[in-house]
N, C-alpha and C positions, 0 to 999 in steps of 0.2 A: 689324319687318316693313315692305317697303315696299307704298305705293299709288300707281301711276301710270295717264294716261291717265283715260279717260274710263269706261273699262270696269272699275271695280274690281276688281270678285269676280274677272278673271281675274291680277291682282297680288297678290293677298290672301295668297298665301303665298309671298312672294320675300323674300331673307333680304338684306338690305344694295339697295345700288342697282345696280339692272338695268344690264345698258350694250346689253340690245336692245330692239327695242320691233316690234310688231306690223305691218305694213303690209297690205292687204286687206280684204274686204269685211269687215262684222260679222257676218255669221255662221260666221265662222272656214272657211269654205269656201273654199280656195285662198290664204289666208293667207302670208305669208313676214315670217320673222323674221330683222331687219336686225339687223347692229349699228349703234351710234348712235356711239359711239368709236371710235379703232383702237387693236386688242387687240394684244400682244404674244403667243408663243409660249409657252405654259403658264398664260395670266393667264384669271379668270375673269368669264365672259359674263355668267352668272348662276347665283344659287343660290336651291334652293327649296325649303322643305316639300310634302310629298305631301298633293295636294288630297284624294285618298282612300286611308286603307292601312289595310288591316288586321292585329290582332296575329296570330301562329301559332295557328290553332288547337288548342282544348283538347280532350283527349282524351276528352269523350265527344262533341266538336264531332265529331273525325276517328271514332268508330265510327260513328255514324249517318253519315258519308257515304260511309261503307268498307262501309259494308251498302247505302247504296242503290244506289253503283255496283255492285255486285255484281249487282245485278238487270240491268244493261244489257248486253247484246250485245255479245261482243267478238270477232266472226267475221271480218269483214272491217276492212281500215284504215281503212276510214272509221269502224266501231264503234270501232274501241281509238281512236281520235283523239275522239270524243265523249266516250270512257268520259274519256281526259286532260282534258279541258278540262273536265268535270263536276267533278271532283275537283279540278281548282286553281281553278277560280271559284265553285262555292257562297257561300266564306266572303266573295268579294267581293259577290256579288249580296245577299249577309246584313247585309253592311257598311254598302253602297246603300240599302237600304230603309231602316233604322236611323238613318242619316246625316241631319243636320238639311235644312230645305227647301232652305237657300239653296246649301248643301253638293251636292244633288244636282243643283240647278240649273246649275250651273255645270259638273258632269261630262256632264250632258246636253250639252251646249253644244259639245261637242266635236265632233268626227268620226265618225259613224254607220254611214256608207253605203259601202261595199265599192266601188271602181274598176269593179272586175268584177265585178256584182251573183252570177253563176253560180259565182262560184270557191267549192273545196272548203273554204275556212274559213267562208265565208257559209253554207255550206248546214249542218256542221256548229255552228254557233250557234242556228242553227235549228231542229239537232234536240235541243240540247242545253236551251234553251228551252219547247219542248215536250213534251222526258220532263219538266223539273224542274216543270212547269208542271201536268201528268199527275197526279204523284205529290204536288204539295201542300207542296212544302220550303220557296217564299216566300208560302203563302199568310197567315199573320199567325193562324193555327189551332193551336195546342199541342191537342196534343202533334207532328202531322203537322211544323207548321213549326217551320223552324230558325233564322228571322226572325221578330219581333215584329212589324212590317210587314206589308202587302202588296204583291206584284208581279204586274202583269199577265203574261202570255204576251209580250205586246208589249213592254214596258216591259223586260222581263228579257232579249230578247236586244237591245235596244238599248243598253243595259249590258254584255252582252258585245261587242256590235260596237264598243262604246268600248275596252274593254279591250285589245282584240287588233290594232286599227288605233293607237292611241293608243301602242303602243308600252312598254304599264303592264309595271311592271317586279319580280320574285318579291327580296324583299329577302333578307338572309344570316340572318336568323332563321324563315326561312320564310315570312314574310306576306307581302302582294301589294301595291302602292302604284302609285296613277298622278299623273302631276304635271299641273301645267296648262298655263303656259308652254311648259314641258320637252315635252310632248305635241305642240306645235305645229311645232317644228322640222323642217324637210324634209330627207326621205333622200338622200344623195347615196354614190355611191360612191368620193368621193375627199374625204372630207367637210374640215372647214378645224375641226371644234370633235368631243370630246369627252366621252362621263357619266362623272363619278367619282361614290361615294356614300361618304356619312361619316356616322358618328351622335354622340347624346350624351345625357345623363342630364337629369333633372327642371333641373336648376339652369342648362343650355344653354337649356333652355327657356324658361326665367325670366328670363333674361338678353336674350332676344331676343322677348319679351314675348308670348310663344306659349302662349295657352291652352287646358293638355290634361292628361289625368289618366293620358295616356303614361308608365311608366318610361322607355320611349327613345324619342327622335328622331330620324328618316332627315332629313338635308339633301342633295338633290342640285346637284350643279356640274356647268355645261356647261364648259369650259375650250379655247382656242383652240389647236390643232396646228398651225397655221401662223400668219404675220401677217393679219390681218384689218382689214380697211379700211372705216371709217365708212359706210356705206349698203350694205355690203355681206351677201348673204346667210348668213346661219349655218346651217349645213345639218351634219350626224352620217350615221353611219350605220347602217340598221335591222339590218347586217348583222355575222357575228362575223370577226374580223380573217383566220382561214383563208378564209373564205366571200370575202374580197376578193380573194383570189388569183386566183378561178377566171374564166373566161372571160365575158363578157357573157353568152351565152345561159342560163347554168348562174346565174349569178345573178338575173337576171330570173325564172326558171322556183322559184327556193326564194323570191322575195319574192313572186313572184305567188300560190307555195300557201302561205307564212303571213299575206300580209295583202293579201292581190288584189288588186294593183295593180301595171302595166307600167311599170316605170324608165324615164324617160327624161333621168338626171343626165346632166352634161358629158358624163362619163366613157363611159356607154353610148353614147350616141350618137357621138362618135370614135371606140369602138370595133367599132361595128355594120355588118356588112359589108351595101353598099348595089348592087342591081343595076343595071347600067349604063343599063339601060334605064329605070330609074325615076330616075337621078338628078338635082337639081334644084338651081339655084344657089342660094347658101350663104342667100340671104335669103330663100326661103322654107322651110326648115327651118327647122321648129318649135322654138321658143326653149325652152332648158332652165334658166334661169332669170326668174323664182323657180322653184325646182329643187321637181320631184312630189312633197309629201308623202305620195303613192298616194290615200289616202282623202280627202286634203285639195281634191280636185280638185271 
């Protein structure tokens, strides 16, 4: 595992040497991730273990939380959209509380705050936060809780607004992982890198001197799609490869309701049709790079 930089705990879980490194302020607010070399076509930026993941839940995990959603409202889409995200993040929020200080520390550390404080996924964390909040599932109470922990009201959807701006990602066995590095990269929609994910057994583990009591290990790679050139930004995309097809407006409009924030990569902005009367020479249009991470703003 490497350690670079000043800021450890956000290296803490990079597997070989990084080839990007962080540029922005220290509170990872508006952040951009350079490469530090130039990359070839297919080679890797970076690779990481998941700062936080959880295993699949165990099936008396999944009945008490197949009973408690059952208690929530599912009339309108804003309810069935709560009722989802109650049922894929408990066992994160269960993870969270459980997870050592410095462990939390550093997911805290991330991206919190919604672009667009009003969008539909903020307000849903909110109430998603408040039923589980309601009902006592992270209060640190057995039999009620389902974490050994406790979680404030606050604390728990700060945790989910990591989750869902962060980009955390449902692995192929079911569990949920967010990375750290990997979370910091900026969305673009013509992006120049990216995620594969690959695992491996106890003795991968040992080999890369990774201490965990994991049967398996997620490692994710960023990997470059096109040439990438030393200071340049490494930016992915939040979006799935059909969803790039679709016109500027229609992508803006599905990133803004899963993680509320207004695109302004390259790509939107040359494709954004601008009124003649508002148009303004090229040097005052707002620079798209370092390209929006949305929340990272």
């Amino acid at each position: 595992m490497a350690f670079a930089g000043t800021d450890g705990h956000l290296w803490q879980c990079t597997v070989g040497q990084p080839k990007v490194r962080i540029r922005g302020p220290q509170d990872l607010k508006g952040v951009c991730v350079e490469a530090v070399a130039n990359a070839e076509v297919d080679e890797t930026l970076l690779a990481e273990v998941p700062l936080l993941a959880t295993p699949p839940s165990s099936p008396a995990q999944r009945k008490r939380v197949d009973a408690f959603c059952k208690t929530l409202p599912e009339d309108t889409r804003e309810d069935r959209l709560v009722a989802l995200l109650t049922r894929r993040w408990i066992p994160v929020l269960c993870a969270f509380a459980d997870a050592p200080k410095d462990t939390q520390e550093a997911v805290l550390s991330l991206q919190s705050d919604f672009e667009i404080p009003e969008c539909g996924m903020a307000l849903a964390t909110d109430r998603v936060a408040t039923a589980l909040s309601l009902c006592g599932v992270c209060s640190g109470t057995i039999p009620k809780s389902i974490s050994r922990s406790k979680l404030s009201r606050e604390r728990m959807q700060e945790v989910l607004n990591v989750m869902v701006i962060n980009a955390a990602d449902t692995l192929p066995d079911g569990g949920e992982a967010v990375f750290c590095i990997g979370a910091l990269f900026e969305h673009s929609c013509e992006p120049n890198a990216c995620f594969y994910l690959s695992s491996g057994d106890a003795s991968l583990a040992a080999r890369l001197g990774l201490k965990t009591s994991a049967k398996r290990i997620w490692i994710g790679e960023w990997r470059a799609t096109r040439p990438v050139r030393s200071g340049e930004a490494v930016t992915v995309s939040y979006l799935e490869a059909e969803m790039l097809k679709r016109p500027v407006d229609q992508r803006r409009q599905i990133l803004g309701a899963r993680m509320g924030f207004h695109c302004l990569c390259t790509r939107c902005l040359r494709e954004s049709p601008v009124p003649a009367k508002s148009r303004e020479p090229a040097a005052a249009v707002r620079p798209a790079e370092p390209l929006n991470l949305g929340a990272m703003d």
